[in-house]
C-alpha positions as CSV (number, residue, x, y, z in Angstrom):
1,X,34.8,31.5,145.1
2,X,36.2,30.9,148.4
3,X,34.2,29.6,151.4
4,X,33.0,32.0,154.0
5,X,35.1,32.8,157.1
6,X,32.9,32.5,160.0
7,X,34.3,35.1,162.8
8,X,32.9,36.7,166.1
9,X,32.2,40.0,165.9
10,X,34.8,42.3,167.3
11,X,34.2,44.2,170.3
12,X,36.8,46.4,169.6
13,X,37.9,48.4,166.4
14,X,41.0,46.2,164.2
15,X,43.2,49.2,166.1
16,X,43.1,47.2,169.8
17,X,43.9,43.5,168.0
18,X,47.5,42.4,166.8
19,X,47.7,39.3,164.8
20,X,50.3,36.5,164.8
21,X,51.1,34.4,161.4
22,X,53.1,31.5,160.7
23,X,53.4,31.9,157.1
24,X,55.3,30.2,154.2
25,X,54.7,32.7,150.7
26,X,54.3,31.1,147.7
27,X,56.9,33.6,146.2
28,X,59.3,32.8,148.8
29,X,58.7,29.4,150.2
30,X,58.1,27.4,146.5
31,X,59.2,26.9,143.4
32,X,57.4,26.2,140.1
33,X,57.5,22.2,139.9
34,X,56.8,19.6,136.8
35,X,53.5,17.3,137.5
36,X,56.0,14.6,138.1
37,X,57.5,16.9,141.4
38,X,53.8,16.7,142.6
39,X,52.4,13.3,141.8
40,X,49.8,15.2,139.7
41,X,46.8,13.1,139.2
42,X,46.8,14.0,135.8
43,X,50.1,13.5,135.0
44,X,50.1,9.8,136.9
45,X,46.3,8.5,135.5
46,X,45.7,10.6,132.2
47,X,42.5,12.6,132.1
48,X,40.1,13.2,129.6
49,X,37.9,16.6,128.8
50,X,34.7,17.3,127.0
51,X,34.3,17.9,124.0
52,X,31.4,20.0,123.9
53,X,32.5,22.2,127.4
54,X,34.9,23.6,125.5
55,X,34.8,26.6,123.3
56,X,36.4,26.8,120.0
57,X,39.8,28.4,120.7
58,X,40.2,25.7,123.9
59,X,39.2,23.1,121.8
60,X,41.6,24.1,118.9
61,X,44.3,24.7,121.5
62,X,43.6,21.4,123.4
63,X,44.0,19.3,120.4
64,X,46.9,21.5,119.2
65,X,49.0,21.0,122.5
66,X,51.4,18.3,121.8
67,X,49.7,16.2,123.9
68,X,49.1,12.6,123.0
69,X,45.2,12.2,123.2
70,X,42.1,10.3,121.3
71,X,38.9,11.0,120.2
72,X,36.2,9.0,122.3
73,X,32.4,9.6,120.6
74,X,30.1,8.2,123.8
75,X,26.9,9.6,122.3
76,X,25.2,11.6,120.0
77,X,26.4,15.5,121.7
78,X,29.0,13.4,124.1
79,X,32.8,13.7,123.0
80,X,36.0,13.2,125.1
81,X,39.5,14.1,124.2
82,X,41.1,11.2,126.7
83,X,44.7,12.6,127.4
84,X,47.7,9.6,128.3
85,X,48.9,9.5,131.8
86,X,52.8,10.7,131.5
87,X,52.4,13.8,130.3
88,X,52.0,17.0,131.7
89,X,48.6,18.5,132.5
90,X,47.1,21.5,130.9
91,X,47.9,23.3,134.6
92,X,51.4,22.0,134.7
93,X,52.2,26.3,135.2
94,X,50.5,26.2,138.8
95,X,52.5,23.5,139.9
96,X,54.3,24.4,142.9
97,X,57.4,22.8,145.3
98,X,57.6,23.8,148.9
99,X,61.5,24.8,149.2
100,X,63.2,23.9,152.2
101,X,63.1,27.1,154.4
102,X,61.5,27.7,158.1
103,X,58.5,29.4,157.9
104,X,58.2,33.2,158.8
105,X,57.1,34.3,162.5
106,X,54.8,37.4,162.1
107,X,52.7,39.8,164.2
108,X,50.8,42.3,162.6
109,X,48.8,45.2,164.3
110,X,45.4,45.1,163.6
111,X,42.6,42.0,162.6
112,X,41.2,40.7,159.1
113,X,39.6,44.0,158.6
114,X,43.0,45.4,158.4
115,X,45.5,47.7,160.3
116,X,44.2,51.0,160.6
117,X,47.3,53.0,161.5
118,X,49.6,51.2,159.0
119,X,52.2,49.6,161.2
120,X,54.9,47.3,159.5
121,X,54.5,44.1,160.4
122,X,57.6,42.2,162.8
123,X,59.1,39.1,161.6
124,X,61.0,37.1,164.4
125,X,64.0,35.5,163.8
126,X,62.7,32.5,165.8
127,X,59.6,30.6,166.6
128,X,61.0,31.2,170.3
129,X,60.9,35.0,169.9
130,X,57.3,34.5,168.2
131,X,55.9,32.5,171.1
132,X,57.6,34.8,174.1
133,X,55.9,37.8,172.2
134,X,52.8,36.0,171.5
135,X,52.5,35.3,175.5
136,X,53.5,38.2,177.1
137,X,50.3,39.9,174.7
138,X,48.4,37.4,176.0
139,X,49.2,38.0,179.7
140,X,48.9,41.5,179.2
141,X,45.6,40.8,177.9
142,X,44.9,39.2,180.8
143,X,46.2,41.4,183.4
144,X,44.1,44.2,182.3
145,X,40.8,41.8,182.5
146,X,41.5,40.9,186.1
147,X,42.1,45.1,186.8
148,X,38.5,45.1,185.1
């Protein structure tokens, strides 16, 4: 479960707020990736798993996996399948590779509770474009303060 986001709370409805992002989408920004690609801990110390966590069909599966692994009894009710290091981890899916590619410039209308009349979001071409927009909002911000 993620943590809690603690915010202000808005004077204003999501309608008056825009929102800038720098943002790099997993589907656009990464590629799967081995354990190796991503010095996975797993992959470079081995790991081990218990036993008796596990239900049935995981336990079946994780001794069925290909994986080189032993048995290690520690007690009575306390039993560790103790994978090698080298080998790819049972999350070697999730693995991920940043690619190389600039990060996209956004500004949305609207806050975290959404954009209330459905506005596409802009992309900038450039972080220069991104900034100029981002301060001429503020200014305007501003400007209306000082008019009170």
């Amino acid at each position: 479960m993620p943590a809690e986001v603690s915010r202000p709370k808005p004077m204003m409805s999501a309608a008056a707020y825009k929102t800038y992002a720098v943002v790099s989408p997993i589907s656009t920004h990464f590629r799967p990736a081995t354990c190796a690609e991503v010095d996975c801990p797993h992959y470079l110390n081995g790991w081990r798993v218990r036993v008796e966590a596990l239900t049935p069909d995981l336990l079946q599966a994780a001794r069925a996996s290909g994986r080189k692994h032993t048995e290690q009894r520690v007690a009575e009710g306390e039993t560790w399948l103790v994978f090698e290091a080298g080998q790819d981890c049972f999350r070697h899916r999730e693995h991920r590779k940043r690619l190389d590619r600039a990060p996209l410039y956004v500004v949305r209308d609207g806050d975290h509770r959404g954009n209330p009349r459905h506005t596409r979001a802009r992309q900038h071409l450039n972080p220069g474009n991104w900034v100029d927009d981002f301060a001429t909002h503020q200014q305007a911000i501003a400007d209306e303060i000082k008019k009170g």
